[in-house]
N, C-alpha and C positions, 0 to 999 in steps of 0.2 A: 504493500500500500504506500502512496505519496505522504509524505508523514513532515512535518515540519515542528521543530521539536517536542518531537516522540508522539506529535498526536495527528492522529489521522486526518488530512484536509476534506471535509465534508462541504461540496458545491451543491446549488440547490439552481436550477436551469428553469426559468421561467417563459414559454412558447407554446403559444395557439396551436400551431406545426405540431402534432404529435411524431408525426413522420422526423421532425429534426429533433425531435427532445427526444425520442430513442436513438437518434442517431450520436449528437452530443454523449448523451449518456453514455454508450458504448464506445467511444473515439476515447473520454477522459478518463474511465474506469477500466479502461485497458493498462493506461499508464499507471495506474493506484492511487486513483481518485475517489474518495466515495461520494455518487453522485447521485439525488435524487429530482425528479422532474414533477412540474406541474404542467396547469395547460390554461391557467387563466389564473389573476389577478388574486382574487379571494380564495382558492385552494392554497395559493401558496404564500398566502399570510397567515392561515390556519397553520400551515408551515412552520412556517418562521416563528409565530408563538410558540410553539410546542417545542422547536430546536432552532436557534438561530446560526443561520448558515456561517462557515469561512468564508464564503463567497458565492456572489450571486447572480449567474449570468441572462440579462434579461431583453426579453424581444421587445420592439418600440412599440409595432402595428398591432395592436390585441383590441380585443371588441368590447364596450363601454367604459375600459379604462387604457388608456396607454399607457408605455411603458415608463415614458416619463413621468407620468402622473403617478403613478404607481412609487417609482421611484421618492418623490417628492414628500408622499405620504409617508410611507416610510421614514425620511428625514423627521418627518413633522411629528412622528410617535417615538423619538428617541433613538432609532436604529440605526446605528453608524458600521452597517455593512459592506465591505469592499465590492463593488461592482464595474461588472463589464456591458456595455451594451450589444447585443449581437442581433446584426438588423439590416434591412434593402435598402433604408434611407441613407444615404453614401453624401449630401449633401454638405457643404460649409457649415450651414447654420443648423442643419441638424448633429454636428458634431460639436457644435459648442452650443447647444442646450444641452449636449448629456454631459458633456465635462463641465460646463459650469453647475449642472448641476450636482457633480461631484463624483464622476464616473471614472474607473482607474484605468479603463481603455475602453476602444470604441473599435466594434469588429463588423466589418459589411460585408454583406451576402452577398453571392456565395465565397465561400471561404476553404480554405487547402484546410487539411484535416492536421497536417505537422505542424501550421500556423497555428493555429489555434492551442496546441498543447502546447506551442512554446509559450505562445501570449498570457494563458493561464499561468503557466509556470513563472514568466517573468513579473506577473504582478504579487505571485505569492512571496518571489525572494524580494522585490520592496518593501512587501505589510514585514517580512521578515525583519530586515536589514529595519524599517522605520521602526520597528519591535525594540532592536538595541540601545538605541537613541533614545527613545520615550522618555525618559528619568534624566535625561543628560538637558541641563540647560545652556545657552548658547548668547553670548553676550557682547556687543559692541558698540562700546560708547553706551550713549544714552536708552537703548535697545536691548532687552535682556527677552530670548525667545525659550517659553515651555511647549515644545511641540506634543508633549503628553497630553496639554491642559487646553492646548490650543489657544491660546495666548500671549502677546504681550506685555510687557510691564515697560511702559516709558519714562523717562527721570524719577525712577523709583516708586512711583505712585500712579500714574494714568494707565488702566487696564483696560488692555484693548482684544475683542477677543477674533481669533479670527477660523476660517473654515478650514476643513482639512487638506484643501488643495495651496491654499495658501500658505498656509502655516510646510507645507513642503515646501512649495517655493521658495520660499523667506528661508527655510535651513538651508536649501543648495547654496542660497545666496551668500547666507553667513558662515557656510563650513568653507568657503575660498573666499572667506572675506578679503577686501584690498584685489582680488584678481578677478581678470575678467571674466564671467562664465556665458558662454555662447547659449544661443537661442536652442540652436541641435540639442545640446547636453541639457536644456532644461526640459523640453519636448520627449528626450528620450528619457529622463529618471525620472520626472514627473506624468506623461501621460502614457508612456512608449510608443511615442510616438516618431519618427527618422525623419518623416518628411516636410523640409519648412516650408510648409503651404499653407500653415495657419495661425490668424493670428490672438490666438489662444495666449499663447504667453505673454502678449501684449496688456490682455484684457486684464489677466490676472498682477501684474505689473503697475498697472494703471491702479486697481482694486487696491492693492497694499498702498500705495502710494498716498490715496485718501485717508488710508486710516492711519499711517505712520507718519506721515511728514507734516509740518507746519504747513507749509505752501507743496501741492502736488503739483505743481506744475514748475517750481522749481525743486528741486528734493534737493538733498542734501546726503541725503544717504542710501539711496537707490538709484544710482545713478546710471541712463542711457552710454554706451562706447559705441557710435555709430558705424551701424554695418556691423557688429560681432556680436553683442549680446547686450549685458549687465553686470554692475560690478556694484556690491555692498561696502559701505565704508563707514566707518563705526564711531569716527572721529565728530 
């Protein structure tokens, strides 16, 4: 079994498709997944009360709720489940409704069957790897980041809280604080995603920016290096 320390990775595959929720199923549980499927919105929140998933991979197009919606709700009753979205809509802006809504990657139909187990794979050694880090706080200048807590604490006292795509952002940024970190490298450890076609890390960029900086339109500590990326600076 796929096992990540010591304990078995339990996915939970949420699609209308029954034809691709057994197909899913048997592609990931071949690798040593334990994988169990629904086929609509409210079987698999009966789910998720009952056991809540490692991970949760979920169709967009479903019949009186979508998957965003779906997704959304979820947020909105406490459930801070890693998720992927797996879907025909292949669009810009439906790729940043699932990532802004907080989606740890975005997979479009149809899709190679090794893709997918590696995709899975690489978002579990991030919850992994972000696992280490939890309890470690991260401090520059006037900027002290609890990625546990989701949080910042600015000049000691303004608490600022922020989401969980953020709160990653903000640590790439501050583990090479003073250097540059490119757009690609935030795309690939933040959403795994290779190709710069979007501008998803801008949004999120922009997002911190409002809540951390005095003036966001001049920051001071999230700073643009035109044409490479971004560079945090603690000063």
């Amino acid at each position: 079994m796929y096992q990540e320390q010591g304990k078995t990775v339990y996915i939970l595959v949420v699609d209308d498709n029954r034809f691709e929720n057994t197909l899913v199923q048997f592609v990931l549980s071949k690798v040593g997944f334990e994988v169990e499927i629904a086929d609509n919105p409210r079987g698999a929140m009966q789910m998720i009360q009952k056991r809540e998933p490692d991970l949760l991979i979920l169709d967009v197009n479903m019949p009186y709720i979508n998957g965003f919606e779906f997704s959304a709700r979820l947020r909105s009753e406490g459930y801070e489940i890693p998720l992927i979205f797996m879907t025909a809509q292949d669009t810009i802006e439906a790729k940043l409704q699932g990532f802004n809504i907080g989606a740890d990657d975005y997979i479009c139909k149809p899709f190679n069957h090794q893709e997918l187990v590696a995709r899975v794979q690489a978002v579990m050694r991030r919850i992994k790897h972000h696992g280490k880090l939890e309890h470690e706080s991260l401090r520059g200048g006037p900027i002290e980041l609890f990625p546990s807590e989701l949080k910042v604490i600015v000049d000691n006292e303004m608490v600022v809280t922020l989401t969980p795509k953020e709160a990653h952002v903000l640590r790439v940024l501050m583990s090479s604080s003073g250097q540059v970190v490119n757009r690609e490298q935030l795309l690939s450890e933040v959403w795994n995603e290779n190709e710069n076609n979007s501008n998803i890390v801008d949004v999120y960029i922009r997002r911190l920016r409002v809540k951390l900086e005095i003036d966001a339109y001049s920051p001071k500590h999230i700073l643009s290096v035109r044409g490479i990326g971004y560079k945090f600076v603690g000063k």
